[in-house]
N, CA, C and O of each residue as an XYZ file, in Angstrom:
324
protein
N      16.537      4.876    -17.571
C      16.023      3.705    -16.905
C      14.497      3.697    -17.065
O      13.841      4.738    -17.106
N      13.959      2.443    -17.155
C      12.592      2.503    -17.848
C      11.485      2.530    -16.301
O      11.947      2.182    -15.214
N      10.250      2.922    -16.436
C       9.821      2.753    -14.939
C       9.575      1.679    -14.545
O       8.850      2.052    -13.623
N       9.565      0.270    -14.439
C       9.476     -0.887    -13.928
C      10.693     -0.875    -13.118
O      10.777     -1.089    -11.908
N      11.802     -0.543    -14.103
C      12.964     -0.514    -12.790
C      13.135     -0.010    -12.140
O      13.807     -0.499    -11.232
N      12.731      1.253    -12.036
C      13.061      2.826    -11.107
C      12.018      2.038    -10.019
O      12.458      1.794     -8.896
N      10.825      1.699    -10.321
C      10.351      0.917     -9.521
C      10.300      0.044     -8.423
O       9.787     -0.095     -7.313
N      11.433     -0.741     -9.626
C      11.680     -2.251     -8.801
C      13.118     -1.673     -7.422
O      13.429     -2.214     -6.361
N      13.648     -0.452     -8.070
C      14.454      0.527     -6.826
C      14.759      0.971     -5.881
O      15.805      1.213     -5.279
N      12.578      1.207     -5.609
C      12.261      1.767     -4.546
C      12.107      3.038     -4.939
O      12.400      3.986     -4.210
N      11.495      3.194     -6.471
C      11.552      5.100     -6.582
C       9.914      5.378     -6.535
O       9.077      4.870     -7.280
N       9.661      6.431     -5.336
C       8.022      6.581     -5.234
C       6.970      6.512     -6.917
O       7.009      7.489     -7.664
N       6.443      5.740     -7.147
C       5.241      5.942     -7.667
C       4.470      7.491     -8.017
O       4.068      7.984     -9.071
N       4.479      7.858     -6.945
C       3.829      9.191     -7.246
C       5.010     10.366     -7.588
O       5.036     11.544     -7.946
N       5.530      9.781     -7.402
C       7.231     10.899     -8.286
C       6.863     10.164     -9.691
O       5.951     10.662    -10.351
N       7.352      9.307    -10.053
C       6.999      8.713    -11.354
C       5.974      8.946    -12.092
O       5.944      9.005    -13.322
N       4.750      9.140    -11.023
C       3.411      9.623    -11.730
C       3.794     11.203    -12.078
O       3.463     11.693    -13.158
N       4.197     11.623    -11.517
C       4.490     13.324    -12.156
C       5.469     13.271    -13.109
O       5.373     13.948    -14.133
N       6.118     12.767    -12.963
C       7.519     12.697    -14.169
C       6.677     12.223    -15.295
O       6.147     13.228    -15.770
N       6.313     11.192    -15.928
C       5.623     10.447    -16.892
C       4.317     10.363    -16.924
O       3.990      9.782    -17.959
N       3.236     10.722    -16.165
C       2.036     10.339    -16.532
C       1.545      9.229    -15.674
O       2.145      8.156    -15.619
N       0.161      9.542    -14.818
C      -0.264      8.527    -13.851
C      -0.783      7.351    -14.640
O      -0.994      6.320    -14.002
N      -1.013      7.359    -15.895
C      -1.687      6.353    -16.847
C      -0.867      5.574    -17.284
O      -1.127      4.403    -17.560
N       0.221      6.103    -17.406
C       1.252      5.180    -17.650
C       2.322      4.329    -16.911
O       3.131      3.441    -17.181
N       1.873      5.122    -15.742
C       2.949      4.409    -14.297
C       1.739      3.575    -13.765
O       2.112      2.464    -13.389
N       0.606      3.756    -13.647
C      -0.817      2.651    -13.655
C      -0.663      1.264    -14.715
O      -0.963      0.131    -14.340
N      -0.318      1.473    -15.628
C      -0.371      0.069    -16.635
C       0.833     -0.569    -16.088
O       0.837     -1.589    -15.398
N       1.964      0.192    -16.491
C       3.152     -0.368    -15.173
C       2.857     -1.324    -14.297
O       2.997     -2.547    -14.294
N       2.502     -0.682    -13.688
C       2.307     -1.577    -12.235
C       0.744     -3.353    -12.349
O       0.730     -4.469    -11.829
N      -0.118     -2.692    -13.191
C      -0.816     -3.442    -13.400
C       0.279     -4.797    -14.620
O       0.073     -6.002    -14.766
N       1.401     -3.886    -15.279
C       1.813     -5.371    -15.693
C       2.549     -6.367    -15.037
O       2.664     -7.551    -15.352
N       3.352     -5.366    -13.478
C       4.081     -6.126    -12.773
C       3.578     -6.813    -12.212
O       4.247     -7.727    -11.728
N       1.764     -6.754    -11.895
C       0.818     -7.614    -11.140
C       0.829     -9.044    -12.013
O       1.153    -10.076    -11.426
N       0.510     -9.073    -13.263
C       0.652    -10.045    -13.863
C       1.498    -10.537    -14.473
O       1.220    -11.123    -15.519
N       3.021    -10.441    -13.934
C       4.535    -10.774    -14.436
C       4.960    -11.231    -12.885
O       6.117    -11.648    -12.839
N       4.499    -11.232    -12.051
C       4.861    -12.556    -10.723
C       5.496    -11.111    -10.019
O       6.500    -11.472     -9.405
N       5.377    -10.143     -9.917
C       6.069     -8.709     -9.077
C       4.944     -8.309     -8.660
O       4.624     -7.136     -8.850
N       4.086     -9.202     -7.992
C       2.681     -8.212     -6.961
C       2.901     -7.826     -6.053
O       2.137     -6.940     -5.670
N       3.714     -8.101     -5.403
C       4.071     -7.385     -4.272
C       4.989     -6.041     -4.033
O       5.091     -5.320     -3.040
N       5.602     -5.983     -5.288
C       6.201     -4.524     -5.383
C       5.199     -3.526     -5.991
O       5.157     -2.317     -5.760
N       4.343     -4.284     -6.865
C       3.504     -3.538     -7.221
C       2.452     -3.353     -6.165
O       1.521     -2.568     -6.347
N       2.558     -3.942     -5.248
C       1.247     -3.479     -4.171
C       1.917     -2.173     -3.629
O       1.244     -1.146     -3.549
N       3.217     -2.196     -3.259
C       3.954     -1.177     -2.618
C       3.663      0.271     -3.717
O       3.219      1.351     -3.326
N       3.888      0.071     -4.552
C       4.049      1.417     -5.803
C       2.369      1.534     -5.690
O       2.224      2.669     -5.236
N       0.997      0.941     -5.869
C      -0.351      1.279     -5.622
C      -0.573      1.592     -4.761
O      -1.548      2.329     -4.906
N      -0.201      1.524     -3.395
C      -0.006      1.669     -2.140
C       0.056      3.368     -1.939
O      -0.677      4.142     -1.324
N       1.702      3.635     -3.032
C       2.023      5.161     -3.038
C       1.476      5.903     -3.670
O       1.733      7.097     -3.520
N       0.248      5.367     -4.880
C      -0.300      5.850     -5.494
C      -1.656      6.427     -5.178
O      -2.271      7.403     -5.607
N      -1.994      5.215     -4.015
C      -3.547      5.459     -3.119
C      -4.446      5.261     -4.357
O      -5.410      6.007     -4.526
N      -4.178      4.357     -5.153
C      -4.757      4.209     -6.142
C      -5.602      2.306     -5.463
O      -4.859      1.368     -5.172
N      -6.975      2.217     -5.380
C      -7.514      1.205     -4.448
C      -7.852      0.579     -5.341
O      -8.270     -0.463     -4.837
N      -7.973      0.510     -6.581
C      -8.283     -0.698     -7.781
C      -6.726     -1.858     -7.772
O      -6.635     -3.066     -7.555
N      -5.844     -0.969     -8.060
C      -4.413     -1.553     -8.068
C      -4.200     -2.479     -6.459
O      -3.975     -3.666     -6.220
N      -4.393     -1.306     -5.612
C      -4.504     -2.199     -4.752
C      -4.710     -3.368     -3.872
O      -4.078     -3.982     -3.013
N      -6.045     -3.422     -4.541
C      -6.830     -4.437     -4.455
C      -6.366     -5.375     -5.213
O      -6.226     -6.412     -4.564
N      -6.019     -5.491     -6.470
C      -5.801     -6.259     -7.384
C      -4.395     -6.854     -7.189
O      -4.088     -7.924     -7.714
N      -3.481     -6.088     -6.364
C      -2.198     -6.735     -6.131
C      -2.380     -7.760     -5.057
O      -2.040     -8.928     -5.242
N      -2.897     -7.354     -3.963
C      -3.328     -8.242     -2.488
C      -4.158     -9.061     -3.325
O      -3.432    -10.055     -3.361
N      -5.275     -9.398     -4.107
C      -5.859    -10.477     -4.301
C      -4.467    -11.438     -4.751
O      -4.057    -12.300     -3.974
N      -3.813    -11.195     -6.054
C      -2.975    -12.094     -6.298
C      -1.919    -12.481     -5.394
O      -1.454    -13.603     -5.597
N      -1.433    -11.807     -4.439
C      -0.439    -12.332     -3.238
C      -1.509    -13.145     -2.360
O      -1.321    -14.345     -2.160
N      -2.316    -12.672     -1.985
C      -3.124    -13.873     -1.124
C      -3.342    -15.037     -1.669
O      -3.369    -16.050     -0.969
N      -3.556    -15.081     -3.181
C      -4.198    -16.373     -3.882
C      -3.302    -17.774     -4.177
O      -3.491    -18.988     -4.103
N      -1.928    -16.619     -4.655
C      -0.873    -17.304     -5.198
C       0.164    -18.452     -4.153
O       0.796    -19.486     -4.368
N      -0.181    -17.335     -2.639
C       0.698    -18.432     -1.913
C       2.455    -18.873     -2.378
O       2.951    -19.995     -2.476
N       2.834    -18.063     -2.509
C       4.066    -17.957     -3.471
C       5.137    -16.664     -2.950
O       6.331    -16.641     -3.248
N       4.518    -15.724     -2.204
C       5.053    -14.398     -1.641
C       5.302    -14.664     -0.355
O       4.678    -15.597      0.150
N       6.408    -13.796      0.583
C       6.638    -13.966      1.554
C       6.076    -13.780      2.630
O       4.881    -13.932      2.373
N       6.207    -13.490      3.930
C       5.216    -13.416      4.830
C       4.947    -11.558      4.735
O       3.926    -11.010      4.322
N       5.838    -11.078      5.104
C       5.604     -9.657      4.531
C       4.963     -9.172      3.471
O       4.633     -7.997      3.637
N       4.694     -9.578      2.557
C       3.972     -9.566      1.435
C       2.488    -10.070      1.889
O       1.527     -9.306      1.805
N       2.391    -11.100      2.264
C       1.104    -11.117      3.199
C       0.831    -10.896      3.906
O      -0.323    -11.274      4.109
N       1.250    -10.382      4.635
C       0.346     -8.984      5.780
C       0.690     -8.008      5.139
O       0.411     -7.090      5.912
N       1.070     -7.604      4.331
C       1.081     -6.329      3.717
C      -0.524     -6.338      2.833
O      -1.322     -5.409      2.711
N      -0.601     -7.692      2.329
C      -1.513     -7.453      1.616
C      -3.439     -7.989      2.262
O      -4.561     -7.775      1.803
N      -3.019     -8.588      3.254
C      -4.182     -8.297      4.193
C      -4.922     -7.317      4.848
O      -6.123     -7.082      4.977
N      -3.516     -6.627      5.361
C      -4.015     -5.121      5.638
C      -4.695     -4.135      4.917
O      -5.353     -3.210      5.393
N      -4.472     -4.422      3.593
C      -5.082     -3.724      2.680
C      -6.266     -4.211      1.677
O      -6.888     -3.527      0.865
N      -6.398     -5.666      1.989
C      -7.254     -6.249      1.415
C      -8.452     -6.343      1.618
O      -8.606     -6.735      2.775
N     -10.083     -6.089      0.753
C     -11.208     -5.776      1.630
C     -11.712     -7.528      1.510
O     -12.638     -7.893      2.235
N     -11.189     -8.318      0.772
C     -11.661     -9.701      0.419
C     -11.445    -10.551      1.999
O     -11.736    -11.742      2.104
């Protein structure tokens, strides 16, 4: 199973980052940001404590207006914008 899906699963991020490589579970997630999955990908940056990703997922759920309400307070809370 490829990591977008193990992902999309619910399988920690930082398990994935040890299994495969944090550079590569990082582009991951940065492509699910720009494939309409920001909000799972906020969850997987989230587990990563990685605050670029972070940031970058909550900007696009706040902007897009398109995510659920959980998704926006998820991504307020974490948002410095």
């Amino acid at each position: 199973m490829d990591i977008r899906s193990q992902l999309l699963q619910g399988a920690s991020a930082t398990d994935l980052a040890r299994r495969y490589g944090l550079e590569v579970v990082r582009d991951e997630i940065e492509e699910m940001i720009s494939h309409d999955l920001a909000d799972r990908a906020l969850n997987a940056a989230i587990s990563l404590r990685n605050d670029v990703l972070i940031q970058m997922a909550a900007r696009v759920i706040l902007c897009s207006g398109s995510y659920g309400e959980g998704a926006n307070t998820l991504a307020k809370q974490h948002s410095r914008a």
